[in-house]
N, C-alpha and C positions, 0 to 999 in steps of 0.2 A: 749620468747613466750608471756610472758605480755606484751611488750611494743605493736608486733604485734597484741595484741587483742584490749588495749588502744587506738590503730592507728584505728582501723576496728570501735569503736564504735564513737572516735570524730569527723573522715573524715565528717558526715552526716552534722554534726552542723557545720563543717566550709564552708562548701558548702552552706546552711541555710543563713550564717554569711555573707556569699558575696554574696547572691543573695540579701537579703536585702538590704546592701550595696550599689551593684549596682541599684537596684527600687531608693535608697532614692537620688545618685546622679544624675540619671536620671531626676529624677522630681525637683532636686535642678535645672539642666543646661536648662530644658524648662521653670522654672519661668524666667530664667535670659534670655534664648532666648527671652521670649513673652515680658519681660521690656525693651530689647534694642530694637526689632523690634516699638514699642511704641515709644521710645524714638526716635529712626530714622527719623520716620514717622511724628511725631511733629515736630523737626529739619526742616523735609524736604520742611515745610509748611511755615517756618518763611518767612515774606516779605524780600526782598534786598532793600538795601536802594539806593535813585537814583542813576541812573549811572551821575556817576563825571568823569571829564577827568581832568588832571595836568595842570597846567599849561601852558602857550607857554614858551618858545621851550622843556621844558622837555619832554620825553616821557618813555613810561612802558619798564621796560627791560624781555628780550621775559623770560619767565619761574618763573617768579618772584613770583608767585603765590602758586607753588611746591617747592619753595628755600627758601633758607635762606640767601640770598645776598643781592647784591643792588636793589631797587624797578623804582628810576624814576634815570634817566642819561641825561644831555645836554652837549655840548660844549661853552667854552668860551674862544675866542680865542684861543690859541693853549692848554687851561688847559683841562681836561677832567673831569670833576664833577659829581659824582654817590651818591647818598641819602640812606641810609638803616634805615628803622624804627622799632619802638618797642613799646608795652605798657610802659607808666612809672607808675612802681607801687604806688601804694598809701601807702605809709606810717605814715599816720595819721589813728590808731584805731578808730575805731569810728567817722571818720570824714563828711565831706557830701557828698551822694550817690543820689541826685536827679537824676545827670542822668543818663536816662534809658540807654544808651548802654555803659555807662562804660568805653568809647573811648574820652575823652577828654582832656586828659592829653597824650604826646608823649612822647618818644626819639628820635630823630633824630640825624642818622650820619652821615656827609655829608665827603666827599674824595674829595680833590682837587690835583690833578694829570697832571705832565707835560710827555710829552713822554720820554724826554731826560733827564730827572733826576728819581733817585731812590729811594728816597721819596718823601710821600704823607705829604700836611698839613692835619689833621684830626679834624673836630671839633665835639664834643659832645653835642646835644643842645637840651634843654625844646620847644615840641612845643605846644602851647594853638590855639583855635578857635583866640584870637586876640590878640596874641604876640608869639615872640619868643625870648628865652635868650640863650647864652652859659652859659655852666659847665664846655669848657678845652678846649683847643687847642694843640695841639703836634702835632709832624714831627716824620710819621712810616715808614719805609720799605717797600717798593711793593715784594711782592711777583713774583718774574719774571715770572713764567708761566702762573698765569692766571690774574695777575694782579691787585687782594684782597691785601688788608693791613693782616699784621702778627704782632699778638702781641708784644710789645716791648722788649728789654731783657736789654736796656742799658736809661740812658736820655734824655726825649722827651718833656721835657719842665715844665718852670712853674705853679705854681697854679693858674688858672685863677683869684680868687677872689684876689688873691696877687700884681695883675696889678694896675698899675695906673689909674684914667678912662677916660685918654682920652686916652690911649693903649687899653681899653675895648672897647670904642666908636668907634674906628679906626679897631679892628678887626670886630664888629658889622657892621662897616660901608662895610667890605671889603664882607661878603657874601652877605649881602642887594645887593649889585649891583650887585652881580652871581644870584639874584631870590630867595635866602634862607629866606624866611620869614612866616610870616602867609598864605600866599595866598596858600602856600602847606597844609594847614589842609585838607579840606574838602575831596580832594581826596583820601588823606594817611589815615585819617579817615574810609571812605568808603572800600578803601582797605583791613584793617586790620579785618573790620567785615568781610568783604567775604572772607577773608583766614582763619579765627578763622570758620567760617559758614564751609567751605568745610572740614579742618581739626578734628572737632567735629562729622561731616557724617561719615569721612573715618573712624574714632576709632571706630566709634556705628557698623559700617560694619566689620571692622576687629575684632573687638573681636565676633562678630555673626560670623564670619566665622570660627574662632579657636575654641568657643565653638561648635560648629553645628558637625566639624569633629571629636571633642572628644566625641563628642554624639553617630556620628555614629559608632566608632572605638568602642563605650564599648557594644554598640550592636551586634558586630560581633561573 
């Protein structure tokens, strides 16, 4: 009978307990609505920077945008050559941040691919506004079905710095004649801000959409 009465007098206060509760998460999830909606909307204002096109003969591979694959592909003679890029991060604390979009340092991975053999030469490479260097070169496994390289699982080659230089100079020399050089900055540049640009929208959007329905679901 006590517990029944202790149940009858706390019920009030934990109803109390969660209405509050609910008031204080509510006004928590429309501050954070009103800062992305803000944030969005600033995002959505920034300028593009010009439109760049690659090189000749390279060209944009269709979806590359939405992917995480190859970005510019050509043909050279029967090889088939696909580029994938990336920020390279900065590793110097404290080092120099003049510029303003933070895109001037790369990675670049460039696949050179014959149809009739099963692997690919892969090379790993630093790209600057006015240079480019390798970091490795290795022979990986095509992936049969769609054609991507797959991580290796056995040996793919030496340490590039370990090379002699005129075995550096001669692999240098060998992409230089496929197109691999500076000249690809500008575009891959431009590119990586407009997929950093659209990727940034769609998170300020997606999380406004998870919060918005957990908004309305606690008003129900």
């Amino acid at each position: 009978m006590w517990k029944n009465s202790l149940a009858g007098v706390l019920q009030p206060f934990r109803m109390l307990a969660y209405r509050q509760s609910s008031s204080v998460s509510s006004a928590v999830n429309s501050i954070l609505l009103r800062s992305l909606k803000e944030h969005y909307h600033e995002v959505s204002k920034m300028t593009p920077p010009p439109k760049v096109s690659p090189p000749s003969p390279f060209t944009v591979v269709k979806g590359a945008l939405e992917g995480g694959g190859p970005v510019l592909r050509r043909t050279y003679g029967e090889e088939d050559i696909s580029i994938s890029v990336m920020r390279l991060a900065n590793m110097n604390a404290g080092g120099d941040e003049d510029d303003d979009d933070g895109i001037n340092q790369l990675f670049v991975h460039v696949d050179v691919s014959k149809p009739t053999q099963n692997h690919a030469l892969h090379f790993l490479c630093g790209l600057y506004p006015d240079a480019l260097g390798i970091h490795s070169v290795s022979m990986r496994p095509k992936a049969k079905s769609s054609g991507f390289l797959v991580i290796p699982s056995s040996y793919n080659g030496p340490i590039f710095q370990d090379l002699d230089e005129r075995m550096k100079d001669a692999l240098h020399g060998y992409i230089e004649e496929r197109g691999i050089n500076e000249s690809l900055f500008p575009f891959l540049q431009a590119f990586l801000y407009v997929k950093d640009h659209r990727k940034l929208m769609h998170w300020f959007k997606s999380v406004g959409m998870l919060i918005s329905d957990r908004k309305q679901a606690s008003n129900v």
